[in-house]
C-alpha positions in Angstrom: 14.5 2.0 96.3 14.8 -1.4 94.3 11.6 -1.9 92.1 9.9 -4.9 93.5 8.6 -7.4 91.1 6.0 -10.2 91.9 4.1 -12.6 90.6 1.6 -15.3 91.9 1.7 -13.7 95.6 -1.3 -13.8 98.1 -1.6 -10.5 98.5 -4.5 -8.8 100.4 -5.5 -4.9 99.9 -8.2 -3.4 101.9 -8.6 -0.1 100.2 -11.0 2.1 102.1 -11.4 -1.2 102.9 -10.0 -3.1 99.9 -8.9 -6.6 100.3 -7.0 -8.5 97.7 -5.5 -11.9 97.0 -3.0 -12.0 94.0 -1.2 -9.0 92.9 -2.8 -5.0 93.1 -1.0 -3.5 90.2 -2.0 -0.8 87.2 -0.6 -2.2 83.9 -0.5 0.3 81.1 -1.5 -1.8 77.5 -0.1 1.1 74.7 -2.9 -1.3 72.9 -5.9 -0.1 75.4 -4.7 3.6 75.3 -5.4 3.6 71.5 -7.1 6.4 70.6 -6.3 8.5 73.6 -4.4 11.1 74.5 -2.2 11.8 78.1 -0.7 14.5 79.4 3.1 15.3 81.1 3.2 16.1 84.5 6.3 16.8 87.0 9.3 18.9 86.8 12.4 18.9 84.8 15.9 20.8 86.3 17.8 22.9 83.9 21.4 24.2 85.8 21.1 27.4 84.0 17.5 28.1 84.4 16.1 26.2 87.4 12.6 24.6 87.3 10.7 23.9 83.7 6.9 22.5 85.2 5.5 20.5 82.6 1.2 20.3 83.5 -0.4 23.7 85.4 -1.7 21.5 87.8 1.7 20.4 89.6 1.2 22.7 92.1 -2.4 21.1 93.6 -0.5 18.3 94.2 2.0 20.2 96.7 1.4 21.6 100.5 0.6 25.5 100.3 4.2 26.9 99.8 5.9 24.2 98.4 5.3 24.7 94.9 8.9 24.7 93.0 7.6 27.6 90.5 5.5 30.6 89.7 2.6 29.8 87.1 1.7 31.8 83.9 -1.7 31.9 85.4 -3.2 29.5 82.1 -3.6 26.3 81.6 -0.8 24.2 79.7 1.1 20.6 79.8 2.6 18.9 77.4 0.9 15.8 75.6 1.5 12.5 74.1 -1.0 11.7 71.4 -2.6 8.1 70.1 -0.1 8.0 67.4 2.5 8.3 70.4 3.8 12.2 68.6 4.3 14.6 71.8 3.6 18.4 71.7 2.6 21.1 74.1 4.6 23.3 76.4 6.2 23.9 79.9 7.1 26.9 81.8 9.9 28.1 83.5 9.3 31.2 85.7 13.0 32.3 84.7 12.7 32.0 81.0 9.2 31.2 80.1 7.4 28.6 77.6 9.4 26.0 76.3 7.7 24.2 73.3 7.5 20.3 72.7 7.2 19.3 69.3 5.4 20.4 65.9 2.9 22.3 66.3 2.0 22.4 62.4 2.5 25.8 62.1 0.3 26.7 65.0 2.3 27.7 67.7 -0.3 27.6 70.1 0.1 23.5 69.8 4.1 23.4 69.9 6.9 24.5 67.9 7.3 26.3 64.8 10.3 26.8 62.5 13.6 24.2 61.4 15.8 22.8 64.3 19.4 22.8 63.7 19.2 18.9 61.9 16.8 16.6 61.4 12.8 17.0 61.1 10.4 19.2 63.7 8.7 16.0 65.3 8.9 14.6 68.8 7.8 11.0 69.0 7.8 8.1 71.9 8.9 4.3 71.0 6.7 2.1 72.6 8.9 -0.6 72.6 11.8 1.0 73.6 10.3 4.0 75.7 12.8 6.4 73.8 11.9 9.7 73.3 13.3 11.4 70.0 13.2 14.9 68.5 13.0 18.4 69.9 11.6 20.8 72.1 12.5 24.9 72.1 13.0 27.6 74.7 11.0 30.1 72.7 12.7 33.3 74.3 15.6 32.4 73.4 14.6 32.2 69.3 17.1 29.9 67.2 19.1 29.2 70.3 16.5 27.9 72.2 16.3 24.3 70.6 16.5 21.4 73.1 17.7 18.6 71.8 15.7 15.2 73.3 18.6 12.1 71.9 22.3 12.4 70.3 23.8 9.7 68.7 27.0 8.4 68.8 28.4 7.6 65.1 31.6 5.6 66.4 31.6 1.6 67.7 31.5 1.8 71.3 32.6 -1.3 73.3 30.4 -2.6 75.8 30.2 -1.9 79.4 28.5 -2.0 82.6 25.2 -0.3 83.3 25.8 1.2 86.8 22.1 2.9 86.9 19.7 0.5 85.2 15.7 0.9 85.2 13.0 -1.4 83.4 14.4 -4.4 84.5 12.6 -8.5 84.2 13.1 -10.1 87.2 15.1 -13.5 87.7 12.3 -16.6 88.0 13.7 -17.9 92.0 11.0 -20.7 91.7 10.1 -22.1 88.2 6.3 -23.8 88.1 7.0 -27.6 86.9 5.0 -30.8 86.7 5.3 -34.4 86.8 5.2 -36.0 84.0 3.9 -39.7 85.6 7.3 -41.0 85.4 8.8 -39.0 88.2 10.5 -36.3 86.0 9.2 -32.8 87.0 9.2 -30.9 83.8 9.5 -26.5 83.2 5.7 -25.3 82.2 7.8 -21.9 81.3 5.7 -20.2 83.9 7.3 -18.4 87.2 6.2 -18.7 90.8 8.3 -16.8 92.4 10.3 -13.2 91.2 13.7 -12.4 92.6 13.3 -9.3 95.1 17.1 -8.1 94.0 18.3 -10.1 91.1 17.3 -9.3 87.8 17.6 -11.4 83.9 18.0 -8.3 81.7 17.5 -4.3 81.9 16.4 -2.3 79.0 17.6 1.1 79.7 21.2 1.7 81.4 23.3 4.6 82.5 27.1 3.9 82.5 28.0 6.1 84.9 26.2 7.3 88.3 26.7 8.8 91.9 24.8 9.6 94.8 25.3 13.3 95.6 23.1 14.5 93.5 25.2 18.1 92.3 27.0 17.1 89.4 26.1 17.5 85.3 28.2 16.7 82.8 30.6 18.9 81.5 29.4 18.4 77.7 27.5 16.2 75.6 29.5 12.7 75.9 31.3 13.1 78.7 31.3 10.5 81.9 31.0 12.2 84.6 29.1 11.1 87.7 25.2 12.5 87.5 22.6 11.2 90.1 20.2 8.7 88.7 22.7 8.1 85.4 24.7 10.0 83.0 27.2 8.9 80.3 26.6 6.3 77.4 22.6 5.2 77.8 23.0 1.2 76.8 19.8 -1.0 75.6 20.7 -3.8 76.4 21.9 -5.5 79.5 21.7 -8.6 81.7 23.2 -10.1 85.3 21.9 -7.3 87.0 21.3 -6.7 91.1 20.4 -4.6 93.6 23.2 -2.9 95.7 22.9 0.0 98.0 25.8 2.8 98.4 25.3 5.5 101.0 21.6 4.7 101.8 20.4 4.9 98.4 19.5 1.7 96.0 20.2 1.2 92.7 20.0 -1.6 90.0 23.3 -2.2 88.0 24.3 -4.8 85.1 27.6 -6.7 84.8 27.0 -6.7 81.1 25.9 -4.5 78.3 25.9 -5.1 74.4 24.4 -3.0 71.8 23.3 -5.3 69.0 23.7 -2.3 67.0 26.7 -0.7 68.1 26.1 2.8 66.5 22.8 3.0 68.1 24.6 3.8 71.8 23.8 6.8 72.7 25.6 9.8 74.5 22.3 11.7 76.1 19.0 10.9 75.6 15.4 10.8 77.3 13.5 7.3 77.9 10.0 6.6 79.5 10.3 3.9 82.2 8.7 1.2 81.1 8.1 -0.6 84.2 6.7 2.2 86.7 6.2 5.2 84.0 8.3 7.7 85.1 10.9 9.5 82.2 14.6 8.9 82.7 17.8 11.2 81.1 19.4 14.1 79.7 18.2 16.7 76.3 20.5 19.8 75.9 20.2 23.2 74.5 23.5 25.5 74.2 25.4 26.9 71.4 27.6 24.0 70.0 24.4 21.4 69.9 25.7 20.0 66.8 29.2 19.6 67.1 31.4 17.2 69.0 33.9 19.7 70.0 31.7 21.7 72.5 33.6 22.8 75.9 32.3 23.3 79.0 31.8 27.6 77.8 28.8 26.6 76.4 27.1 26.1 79.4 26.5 29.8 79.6 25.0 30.0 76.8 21.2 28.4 77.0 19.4 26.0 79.4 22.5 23.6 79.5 21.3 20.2 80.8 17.9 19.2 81.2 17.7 16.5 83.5 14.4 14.3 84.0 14.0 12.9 87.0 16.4 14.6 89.6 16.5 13.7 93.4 13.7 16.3 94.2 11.0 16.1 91.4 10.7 14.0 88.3 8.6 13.9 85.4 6.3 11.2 84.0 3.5 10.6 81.8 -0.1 11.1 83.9 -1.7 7.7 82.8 -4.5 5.9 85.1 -4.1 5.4 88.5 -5.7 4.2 91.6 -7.4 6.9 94.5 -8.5 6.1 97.6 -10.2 8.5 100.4 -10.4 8.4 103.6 -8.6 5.1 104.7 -5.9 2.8 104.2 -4.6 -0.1 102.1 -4.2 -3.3 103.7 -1.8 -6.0 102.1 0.4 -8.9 103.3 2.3 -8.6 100.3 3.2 -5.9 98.0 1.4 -2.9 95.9 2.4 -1.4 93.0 1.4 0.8 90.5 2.6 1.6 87.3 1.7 5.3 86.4 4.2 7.7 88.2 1.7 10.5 89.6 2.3 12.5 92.6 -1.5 11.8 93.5 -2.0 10.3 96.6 -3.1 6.2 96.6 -4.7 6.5 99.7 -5.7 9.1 102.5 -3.6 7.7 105.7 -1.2 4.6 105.9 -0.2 1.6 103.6 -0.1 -1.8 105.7 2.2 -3.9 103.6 5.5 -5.6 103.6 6.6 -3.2 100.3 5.5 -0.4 97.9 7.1 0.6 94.7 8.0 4.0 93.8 4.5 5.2 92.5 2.5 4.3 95.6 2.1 7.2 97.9 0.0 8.3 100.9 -1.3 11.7 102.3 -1.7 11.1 106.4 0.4 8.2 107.7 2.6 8.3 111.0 5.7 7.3 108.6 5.0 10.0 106.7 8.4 9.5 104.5 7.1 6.6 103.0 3.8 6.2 104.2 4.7 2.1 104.5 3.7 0.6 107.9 5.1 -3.0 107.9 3.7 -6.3 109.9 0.1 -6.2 109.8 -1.5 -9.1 108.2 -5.7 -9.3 107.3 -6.2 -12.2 105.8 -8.8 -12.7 103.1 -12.1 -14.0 104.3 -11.9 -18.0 104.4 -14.6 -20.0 103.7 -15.6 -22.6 106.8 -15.6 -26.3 105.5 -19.3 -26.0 104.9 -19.0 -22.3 102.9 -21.3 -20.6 104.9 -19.2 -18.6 107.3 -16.5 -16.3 105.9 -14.0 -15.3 108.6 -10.2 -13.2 108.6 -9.0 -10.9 111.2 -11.3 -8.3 110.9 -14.4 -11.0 112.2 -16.9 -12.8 110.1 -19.7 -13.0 107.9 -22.2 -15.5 108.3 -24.3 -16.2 105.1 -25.7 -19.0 106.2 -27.1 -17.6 109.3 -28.5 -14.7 106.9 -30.2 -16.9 104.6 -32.0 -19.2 106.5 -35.1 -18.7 107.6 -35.8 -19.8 111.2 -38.7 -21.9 111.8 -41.2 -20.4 113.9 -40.6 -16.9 113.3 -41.5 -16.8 109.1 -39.4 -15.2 107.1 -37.3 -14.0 109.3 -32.8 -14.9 110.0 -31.4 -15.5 113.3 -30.7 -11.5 113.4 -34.3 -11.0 113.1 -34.0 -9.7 109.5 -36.6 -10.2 107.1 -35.1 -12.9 103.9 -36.2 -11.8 100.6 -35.6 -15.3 98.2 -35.4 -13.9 94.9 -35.1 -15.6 91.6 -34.7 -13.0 88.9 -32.0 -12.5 87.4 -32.5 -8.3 87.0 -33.5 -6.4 89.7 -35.1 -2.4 90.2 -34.0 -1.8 93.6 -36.2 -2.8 96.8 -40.1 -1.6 96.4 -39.7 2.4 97.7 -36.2 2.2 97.3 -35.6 1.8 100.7 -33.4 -1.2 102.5 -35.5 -1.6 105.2 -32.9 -3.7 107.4 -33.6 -6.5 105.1 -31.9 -9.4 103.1 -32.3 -9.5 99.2 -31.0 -13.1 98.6 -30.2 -14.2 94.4 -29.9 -17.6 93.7 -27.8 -16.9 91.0 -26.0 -14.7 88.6 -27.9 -10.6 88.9 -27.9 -7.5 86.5 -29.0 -4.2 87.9 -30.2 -3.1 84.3 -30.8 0.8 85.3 -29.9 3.7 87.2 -30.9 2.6 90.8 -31.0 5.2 93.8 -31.2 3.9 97.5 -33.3 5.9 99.6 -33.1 6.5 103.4 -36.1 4.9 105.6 -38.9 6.3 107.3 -39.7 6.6 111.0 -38.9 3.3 113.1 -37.1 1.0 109.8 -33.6 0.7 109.9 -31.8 2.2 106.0 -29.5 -0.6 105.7 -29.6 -3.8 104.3 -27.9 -6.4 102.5 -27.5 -8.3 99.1 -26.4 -11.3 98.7 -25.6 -13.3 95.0 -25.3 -16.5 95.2 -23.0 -16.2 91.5 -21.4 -12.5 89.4 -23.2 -9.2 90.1 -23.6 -7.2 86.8 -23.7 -3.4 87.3 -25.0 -2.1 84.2 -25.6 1.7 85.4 -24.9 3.8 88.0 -26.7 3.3 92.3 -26.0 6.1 94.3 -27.8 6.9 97.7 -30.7 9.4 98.4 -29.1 12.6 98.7 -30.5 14.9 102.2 -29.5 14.0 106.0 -32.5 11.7 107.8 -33.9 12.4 111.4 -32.0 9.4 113.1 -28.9 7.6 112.0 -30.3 4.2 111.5 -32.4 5.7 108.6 -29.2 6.4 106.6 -29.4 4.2 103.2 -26.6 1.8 103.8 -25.8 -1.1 101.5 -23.5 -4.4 101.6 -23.6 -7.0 98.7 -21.8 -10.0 99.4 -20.9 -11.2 96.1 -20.4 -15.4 95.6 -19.1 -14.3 92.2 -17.3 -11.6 90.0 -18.2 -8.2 90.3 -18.4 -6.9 86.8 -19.0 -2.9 86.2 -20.4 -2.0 82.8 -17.8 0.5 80.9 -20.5 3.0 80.8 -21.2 3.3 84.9 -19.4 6.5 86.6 -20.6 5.3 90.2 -21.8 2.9 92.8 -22.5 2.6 95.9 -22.0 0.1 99.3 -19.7 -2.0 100.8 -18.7 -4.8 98.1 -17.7 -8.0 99.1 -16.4 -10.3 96.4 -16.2 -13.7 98.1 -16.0 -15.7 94.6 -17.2 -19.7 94.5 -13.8 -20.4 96.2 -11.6 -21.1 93.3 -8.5 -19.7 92.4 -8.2 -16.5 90.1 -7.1 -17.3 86.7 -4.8 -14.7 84.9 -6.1 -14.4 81.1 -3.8 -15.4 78.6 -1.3 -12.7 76.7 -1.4 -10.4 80.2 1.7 -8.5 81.1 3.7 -10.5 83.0 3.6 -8.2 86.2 0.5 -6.6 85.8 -2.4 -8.9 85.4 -5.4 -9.4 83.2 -8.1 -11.8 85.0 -10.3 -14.5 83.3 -14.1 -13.8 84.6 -14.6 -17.4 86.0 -16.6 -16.3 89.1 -13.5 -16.5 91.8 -14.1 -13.2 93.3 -12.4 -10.8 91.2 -13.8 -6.5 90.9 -13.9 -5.9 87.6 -14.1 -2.3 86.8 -15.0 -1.8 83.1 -12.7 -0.9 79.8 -13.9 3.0 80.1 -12.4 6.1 79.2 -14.6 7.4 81.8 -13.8 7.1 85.6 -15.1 4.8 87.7 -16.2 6.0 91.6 -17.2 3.6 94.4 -18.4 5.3 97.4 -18.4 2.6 100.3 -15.4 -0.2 100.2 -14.8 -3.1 98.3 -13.2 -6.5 99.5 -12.1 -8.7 96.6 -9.5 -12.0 95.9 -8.5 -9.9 93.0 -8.5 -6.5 90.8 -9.0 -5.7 87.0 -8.6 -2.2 87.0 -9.2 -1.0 83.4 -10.2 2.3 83.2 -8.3 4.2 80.9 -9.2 7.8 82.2 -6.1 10.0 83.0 -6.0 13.3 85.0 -3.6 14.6 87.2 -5.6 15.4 90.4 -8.5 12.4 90.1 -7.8 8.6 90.0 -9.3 6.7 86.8 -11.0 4.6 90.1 -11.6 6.1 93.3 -12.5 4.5 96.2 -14.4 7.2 98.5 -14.6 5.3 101.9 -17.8 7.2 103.4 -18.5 5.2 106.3 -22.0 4.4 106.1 -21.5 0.8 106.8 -20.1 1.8 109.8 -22.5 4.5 111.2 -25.5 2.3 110.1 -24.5 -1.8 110.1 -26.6 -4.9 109.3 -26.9 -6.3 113.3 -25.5 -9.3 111.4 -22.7 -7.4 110.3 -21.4 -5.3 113.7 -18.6 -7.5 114.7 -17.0 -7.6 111.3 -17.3 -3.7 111.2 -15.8 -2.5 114.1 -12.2 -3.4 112.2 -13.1 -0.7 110.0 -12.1 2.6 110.3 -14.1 5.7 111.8 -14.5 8.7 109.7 -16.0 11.8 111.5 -16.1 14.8 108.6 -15.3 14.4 104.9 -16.3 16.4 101.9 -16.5 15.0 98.4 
């Protein structure tokens, strides 16, 4: 399917329950992943010797009985460190390890000994996404070596890319303003992305087809390959979307080297807009000449191909989890790590998904995508005291106010804590009690903070309500141990008139978050990718989840205008955030609150 790229959309997400206006994405800075190093996951297809895994966890992402290969029974994968040099090995159950890389003499790490030219170093462009060097079948010694890029020494004229991949999207709708004199002037900034047209792709295959059973014959040849063969070009532009027999592809009218030696006849690239690794390395006997025939396919792995129809490969960098629920969007989601992890436990609600989004449970279970079902972020009445969207309402102004002749006490009977610190402990005894905390203004929770279930005859839950941001500055979690009725259960919502901003060092929180904001728009910080956004913390209502190598769990649901999802904690099988919907709010709501829950979802048995 076509990569869909947007920008500036109202775009709702209820994970778990999230909601989100703007754009749910995971950019990938190569800036912020200094100093850390990921790991290859997925599978690569070689027509001699089958499937090579690349990470020993592949096959806990499958359904019993669908793993593709039989493990060593050790850990492995191969890895990309900070200074972007790749190393590490695969398996194949036909022909076992295949190296990446030096390993420095330790072949424990990668590769030892002299490839046939060049130097024993595999390395990633981040620019480019072009991977160079070599990798080795060890069993098969000196003729083992895969080579990852051949160049082509001649001037090769240009072309058409007719499978293209890290496209920029054609502006449909340029932002402009009046200048007072009646001319409307270009600010340079983009309203509205093409869905099918595209300015320029960076990485394009000149020839393609759709069956999905041909290689080429040798190294340079242009035969038909699923996904691109042939000449890789760099640079191309006047690209679209077309579909032949069911399947989509991107292709570009024109393509023109700058430096015409530099085309290349094979070679492997990382995807620069969704992650995933593109293209062809080789291993058989004539790997340096140009005279090789189509004998030498015996002799070897032959063609290694990256991302066939039935299993690709990528780089395992953050990504987003979600248990037990859905995501809920009028709009789009995307996300830019390719893992095989699952985004979220049952269906997607949304008008598209990209390639990387992917659900467990869902009764489209081929894409997971259910279409037509619109939320709506919570509006703000004239007066901004009553927040409302499909799923029902929250009155805050019905939660804060004391009735007269009843003390300190809400319409709903709840007792109104008015607070004016700025830091807060947790309630006195840790318990909720059914109450309203009430901040007139910005709040830190300074320290670890656990929420305990009630006693006899005092309801668990309660609510929290910041009248500016909420600071998390260490971790809440709930009293551990099962109480004697269900209204004791620790339950918390904060409803958040601000930013929610999580402190790198927190590993998990607790409740149902949700981020109202002051009811201004979300401002995208200056220098931010141009599809996958940075936010300015201005107070609008955006979840901020901390620059953290660690990762970030929220057990409950959040509701938010927008997401700054930063973690930089990569594993295969866990999300750098999860969102663990454990319905609490729904076994145990506020009285205030029981309308606006019953949108939510049920969840009857769940382990985590």
């Amino acid at each position: 399917m076509a990569y869909k790229i947007i920008k500036f959309s109202s775009l709702i997400l209820i994970i778990l329950i999230i909601v989100v206006i703007s754009i749910t994405s995971y950019r990938f800075y190569d800036a912020k992943a200094q100093g850390i190093t990921f790991s290859f996951a997925g599978w690569l297809w070689s027509e001699n010797y089958g499937w090579f895994s690349l990470n020993s966890n592949n096959c806990q992402l499958l359904n019993p009985g669908d793993c593709l290969i039989t493990g060593p029974g050790v850990d492995y994968s191969v890895i990309i460190d900070p200074t972007n040099k790749i190393s590490g090995y695969a398996w194949s159950e036909n022909v076992g390890w295949v190296c990446f890389g030096d390993g420095a003499g330790d072949d424990r790490l990668g590769c030892v000994g002299v490839p046939p030219s060049g130097v024993l170093n595999t390395t990633m462009d981040n620019v480019t996404g072009k991977i160079a060097g070599w990798a080795k079948v060890y069993a098969l010694d000196d003729d083992g070596w895969i080579k990852l890029r051949r160049g082509e020494t001649g001037i090769i004229p240009a072309g058409t890319g007719e499978a293209c991949y890290d496209c920029q999207p054609k502006c449909d709708v340029p932002e402009v303003v009046d200048d007072g004199e009646g001319n409307l002037i270009p600010t340079g900034k983009c309203i509205t992305y093409s869905e099918d047209d595209y300015d320029t792709c960076n990485t394009c295959f000149a020839q393609t087809n759709f069956n999905g059973t041909d290689y080429p014959i040798v190294p340079g040849e242009q035969d038909f390959v699923a996904g691109g063969s042939g000449y890789i070009y760099t640079s191309c532009s006047t690209c679209t979307t077309e579909s032949i027999l069911g399947a989509d592809r991107i292709t570009c009218s024109a393509c023109n080297n700058s430096v015409p030696t530099s085309l290349e006849q094979y070679g492997v690239n990382r995807n620069l807009s969704d992650g995933r690794l593109l293209g062809w390395s080789w291993n058989g006997a004539d790997i340096d000449n140009n005279n090789a025939t189509s004998d030498d396919l015996v002799i070897g792995a032959g063609w290694l191909h990256y991302n066939t129809e039935f299993g690709s490969s990528y780089i395992v960098f953050p990504w987003l989890q979600t248990l037990y629920g859905s995501i809920y969007t009028p709009k789009w989601v995307r996300q830019k790590s390719g893992v095989e992890g699952k985004n979220a436990t049952y269906c997607i609600f949304a008008e598209d998904i990209n390639v990387n989004i992917k659900t467990q449970n869902c009764e489209d279970i081929a894409t997971g995508l259910v279409q037509g079902v619109d939320t709506g972020f919570l509006q703000s009445s004239p007066s901004g005291g009553i927040y409302r969207n499909a799923l029902g309402k929250i009155d805050i102004t019905g939660l804060i106010t004391k009735v007269a002749g009843i003390g300190t006490r809400n319409k709903y009977g709840q007792i109104v804590n008015d607070i004016s610190a700025s830091a807060w402990n947790g309630p006195t005894g840790g318990s909720l009690s059914g109450q309203v905390y009430h901040f007139d203004g910005d709040l830190q929770i300074p320290d670890s903070l656990q929420l305990t279930n009630s006693s006899a005859n005092v309801s668990g839950n309660g609510i929290i309500i910041v009248d500016g941001d909420l600071n998390i500055s260490a971790n809440i979690s709930y009293e551990p141990g099962v109480p004697t009725k269900l209204d004791q259960l620790a339950s918390a919502v904060w409803i958040i008139r601000g930013d929610l901003i999580i402190d790198p060092s927190v590993e998990k929180v607790v409740g149902a978050f949700v981020v109202l904001g002051n009811d201004t728009a979300c401002q995208i910080a200056s220098g931010s990718e141009t599809d996958y956004h940075n936010y300015n913390k201005t107070g609008c209502g955006a979840f901020f989840s901390g620059d953290s190598d660690k990762p970030l769990s929220v057990l409950g649901l959040v509701i938010a205008k927008a997401f700054d999802l930063e973690r930089n904690y990569a594993d295969l099988l866990q999300g750098s955030e999860r969102i663990i919907y454990d319905g609490r709010l729904t076994a145990n709501p506020p009285k205030a609150l029981s309308g606006f829950v019953e949108g939510l979802p049920v969840v009857r048995d769940f382990s985590y």
